[in-house]
C-alpha positions in Angstrom: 10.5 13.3 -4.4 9.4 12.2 -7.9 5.5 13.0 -8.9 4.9 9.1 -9.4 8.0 7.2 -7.1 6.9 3.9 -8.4 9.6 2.5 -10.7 13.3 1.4 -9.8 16.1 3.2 -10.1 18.9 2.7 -12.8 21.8 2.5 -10.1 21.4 0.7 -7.2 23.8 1.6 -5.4 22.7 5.4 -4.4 22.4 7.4 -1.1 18.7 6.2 -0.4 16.0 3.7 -0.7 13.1 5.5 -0.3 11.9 8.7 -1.9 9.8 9.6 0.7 8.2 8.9 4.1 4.9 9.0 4.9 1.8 7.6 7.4 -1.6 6.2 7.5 -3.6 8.8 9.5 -6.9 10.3 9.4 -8.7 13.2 7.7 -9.2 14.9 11.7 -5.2 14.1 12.1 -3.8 15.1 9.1 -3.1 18.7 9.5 -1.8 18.4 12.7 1.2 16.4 10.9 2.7 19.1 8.9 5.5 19.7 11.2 6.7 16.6 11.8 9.1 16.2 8.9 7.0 13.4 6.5 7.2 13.5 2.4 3.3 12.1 2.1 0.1 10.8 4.0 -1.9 8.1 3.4 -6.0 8.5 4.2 -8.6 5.8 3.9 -10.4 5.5 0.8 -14.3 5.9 2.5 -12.6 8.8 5.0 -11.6 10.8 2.0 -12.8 9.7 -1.8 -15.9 8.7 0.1 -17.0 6.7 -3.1 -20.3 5.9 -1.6 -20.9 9.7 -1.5 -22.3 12.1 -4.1 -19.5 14.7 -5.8 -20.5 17.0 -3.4 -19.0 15.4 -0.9 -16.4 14.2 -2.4 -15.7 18.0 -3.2 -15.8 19.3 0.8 -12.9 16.3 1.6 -11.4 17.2 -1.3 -11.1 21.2 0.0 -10.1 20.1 3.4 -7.1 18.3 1.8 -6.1 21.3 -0.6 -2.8 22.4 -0.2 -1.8 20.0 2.6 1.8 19.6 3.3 2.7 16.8 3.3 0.3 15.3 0.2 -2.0 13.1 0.5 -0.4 10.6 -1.6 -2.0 7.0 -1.1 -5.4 5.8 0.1 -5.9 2.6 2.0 -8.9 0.3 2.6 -10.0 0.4 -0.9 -13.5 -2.3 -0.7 -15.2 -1.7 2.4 -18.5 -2.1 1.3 -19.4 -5.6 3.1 -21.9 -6.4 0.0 -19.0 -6.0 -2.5 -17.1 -9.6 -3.3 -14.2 -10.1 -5.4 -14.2 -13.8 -4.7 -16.7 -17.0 -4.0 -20.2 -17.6 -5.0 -21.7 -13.9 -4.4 -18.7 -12.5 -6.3 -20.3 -9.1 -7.7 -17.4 -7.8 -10.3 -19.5 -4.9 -12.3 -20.3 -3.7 -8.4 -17.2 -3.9 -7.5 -15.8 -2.3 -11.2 -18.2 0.7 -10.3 -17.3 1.4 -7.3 -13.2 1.5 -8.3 -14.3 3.8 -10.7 -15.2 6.0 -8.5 -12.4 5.7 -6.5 -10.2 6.2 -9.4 -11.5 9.0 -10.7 -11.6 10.8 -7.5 -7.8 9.9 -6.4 -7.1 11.6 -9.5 -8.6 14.9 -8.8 -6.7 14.4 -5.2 -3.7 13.6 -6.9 -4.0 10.0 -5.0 -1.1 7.7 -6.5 -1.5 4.5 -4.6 -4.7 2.7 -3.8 -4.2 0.0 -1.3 -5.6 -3.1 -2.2 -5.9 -5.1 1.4 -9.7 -5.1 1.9 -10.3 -8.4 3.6 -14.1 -8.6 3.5 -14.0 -8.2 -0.2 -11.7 -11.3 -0.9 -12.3 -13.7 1.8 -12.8 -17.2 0.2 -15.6 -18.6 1.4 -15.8 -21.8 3.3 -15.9 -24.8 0.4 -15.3 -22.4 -2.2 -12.4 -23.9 -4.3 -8.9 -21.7 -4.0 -8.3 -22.0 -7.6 -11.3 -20.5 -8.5 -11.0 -17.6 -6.3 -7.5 -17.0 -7.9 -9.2 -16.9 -11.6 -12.1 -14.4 -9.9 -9.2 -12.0 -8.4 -7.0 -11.7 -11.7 -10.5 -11.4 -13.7 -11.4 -8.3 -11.4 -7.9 -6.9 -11.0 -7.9 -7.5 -15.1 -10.6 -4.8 -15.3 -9.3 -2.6 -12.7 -5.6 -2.4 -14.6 -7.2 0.0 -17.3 -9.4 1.9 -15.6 -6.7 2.7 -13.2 -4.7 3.5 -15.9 -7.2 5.9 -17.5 -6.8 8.5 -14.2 -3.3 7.5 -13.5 -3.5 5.5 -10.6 -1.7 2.4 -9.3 -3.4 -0.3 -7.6 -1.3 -1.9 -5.0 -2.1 -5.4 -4.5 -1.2 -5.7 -0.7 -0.5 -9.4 0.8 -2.5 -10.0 4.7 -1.5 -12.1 7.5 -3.4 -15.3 8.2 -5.4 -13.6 11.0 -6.8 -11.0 9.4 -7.5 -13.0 5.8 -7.5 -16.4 4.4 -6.5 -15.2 0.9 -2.8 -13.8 -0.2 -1.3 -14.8 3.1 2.6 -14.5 1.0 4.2 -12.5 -0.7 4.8 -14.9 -2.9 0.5 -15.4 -3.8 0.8 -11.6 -4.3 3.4 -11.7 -7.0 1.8 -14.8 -8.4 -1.6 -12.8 -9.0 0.1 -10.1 -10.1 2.4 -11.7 -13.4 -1.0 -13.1 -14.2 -3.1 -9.9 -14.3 0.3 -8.3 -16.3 -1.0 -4.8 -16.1 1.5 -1.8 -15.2 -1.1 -0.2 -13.1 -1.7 -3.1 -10.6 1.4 -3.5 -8.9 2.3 -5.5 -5.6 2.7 -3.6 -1.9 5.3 -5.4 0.4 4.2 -4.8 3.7 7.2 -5.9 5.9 5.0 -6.2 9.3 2.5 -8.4 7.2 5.6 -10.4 5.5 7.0 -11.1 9.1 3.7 -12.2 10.4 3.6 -14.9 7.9 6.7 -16.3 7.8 8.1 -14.2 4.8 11.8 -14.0 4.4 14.3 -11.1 2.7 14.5 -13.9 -0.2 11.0 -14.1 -0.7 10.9 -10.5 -1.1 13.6 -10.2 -3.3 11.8 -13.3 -5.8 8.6 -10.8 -6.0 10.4 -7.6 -6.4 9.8 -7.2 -10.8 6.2 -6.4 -9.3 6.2 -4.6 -6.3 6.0 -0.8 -6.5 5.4 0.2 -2.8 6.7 -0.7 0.7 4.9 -1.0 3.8 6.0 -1.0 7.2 5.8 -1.5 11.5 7.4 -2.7 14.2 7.4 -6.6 14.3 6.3 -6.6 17.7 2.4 -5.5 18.0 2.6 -3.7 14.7 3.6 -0.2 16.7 5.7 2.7 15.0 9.3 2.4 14.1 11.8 3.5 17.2 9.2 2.0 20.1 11.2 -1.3 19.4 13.7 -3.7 18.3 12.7 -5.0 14.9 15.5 -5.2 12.0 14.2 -4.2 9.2 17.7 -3.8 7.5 17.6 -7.5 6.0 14.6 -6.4 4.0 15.7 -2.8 3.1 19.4 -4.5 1.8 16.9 -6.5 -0.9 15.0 -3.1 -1.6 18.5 -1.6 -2.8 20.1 -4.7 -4.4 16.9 -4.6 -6.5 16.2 -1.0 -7.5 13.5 -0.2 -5.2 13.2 3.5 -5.4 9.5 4.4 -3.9 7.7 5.6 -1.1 7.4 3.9 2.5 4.5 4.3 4.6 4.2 3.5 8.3 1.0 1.6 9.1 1.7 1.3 12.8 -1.4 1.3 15.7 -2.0 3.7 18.6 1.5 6.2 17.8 1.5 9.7 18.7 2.7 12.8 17.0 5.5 13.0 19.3 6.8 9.6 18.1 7.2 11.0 14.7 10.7 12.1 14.6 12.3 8.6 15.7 10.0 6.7 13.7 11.5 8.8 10.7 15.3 8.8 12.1 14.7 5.0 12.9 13.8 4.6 9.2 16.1 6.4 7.6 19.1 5.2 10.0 18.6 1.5 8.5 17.7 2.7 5.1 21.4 4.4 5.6 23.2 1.2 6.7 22.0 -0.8 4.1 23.3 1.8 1.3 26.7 2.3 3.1 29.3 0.8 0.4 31.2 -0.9 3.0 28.0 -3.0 4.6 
């Protein structure tokens, strides 16, 4: 696996998809996964850069993580803060710029890749608050985030929600849109295939937003629970990640798994990602 898997490859048609497989856990789960044949792990961003924390404890996270096989590679839930808005009439932007700072500079010391941008609370539009106008505060703030991202080489992944959990960036489609504008290499789109399915997101509406996305995403269809515990094709979506290049990391963000479901989850993964790269499919 490649020390930053966020480009696409040169040839298409190759062997795999992804470069690695990885999960959203916990700082109390994460040793407890080094046997069970994952590339990375993704932690939240309060659990483990705790930016709201002095360096000091920053620096005890930071030893429990040393060394951890698999690497902690990607952090998730970015703004949690409730006080910090990226959108609508309490929009806070130098807040919010100091905080990602912090965050920044931290996941470099971690040697953090990926920060997850989902955080609802922190781009809700507020009732009456004009759409437009929260489009032109999100590029503005991602617009600042791009070069201080840059600075600790980081990659912000812009991540679409469904409908029930945000009334912002519902499609992929919004995603990509922001993105273009913002036009910074390190703020990037995640595709997350449970969210994409949830609202109504097809394998061609994927494929228009791939030039910008740099990290997938994924869960069962059904209740958002870890691949194999299901049904769910995931092989339309995977054929548009190889037709396109896609050559990055997947990360299962599933609810209530258990160790022992790693293995099929991985197998499940990998047996799709095989189908789809098989010359005569």
């Amino acid at each position: 696996m490649s020390a930053l898997p966020t480009g696409h490859a040169e040839e298409p048609a190759r062997q795999r998809v992804f470069t690695g497989v990885g999960i959203a856990t916990n700082m109390k789960t994460m040793a407890s996964l080094s046997k069970a044949g994952l590339d990375f792990i993704t932690l939240s961003t309060s659990g483990f850069l705790v930016p709201d924390e002095n360096d000091e404890a920053f620096s005890t996270k930071l030893a429990a993580a040393k060394d951890l096989k698999p690497p902690v590679l990607a952090v998730n839930g970015f703004i949690r803060p409730a006080h910090l808005k990226c959108v609508g009439p309490d929009a806070n932007h130098d807040d919010v710029m100091k905080w990602a700072e912090t965050v920044f500079r931290r996941a470099e010391l971690a040697g953090v890749k990926f920060v997850v941008f989902g955080s609802n609370g922190s781009r809700r539009v507020p009732k009456d608050w004009p759409l437009e106008k929260a489009r032109s505060q999100f590029v503005e703030v991602l617009k600042r985030m791009g070069p201080a991202a840059q600075k600790h080489g980081v990659v912000v992944a812009l991540e679409q929600l469904r409908p029930a959990e945000c009334n912002f960036l519902n499609h992929i489609r919004d995603g990509a849109e922001i993105i273009r504008k913002v036009d910074h290499p390190n703020v990037r789109l995640l595709a997350d295939l449970y969210h994409m399915k949830q609202s109504g997101d097809t394998p061609e509406d994927l494929r228009a937003a791939m030039d910008v996305v740099v990290h997938v995403e994924i869960a069962e269809f059904q209740n958002r629970t870890i691949p194999g515990t299901a049904d769910s094709d995931f092989r339309p979506f995977f054929r548009v990640l190889r037709e396109t290049g896609y050559s990055g990391l997947v990360n299962i963000e599933a609810s209530g798994w258990q160790n022992a479901q790693l293995p099929a989850a991985i197998m499940k993964i990998r047996a799709q990602e095989a189908a789809v790269c098989d010359p005569s499919d």
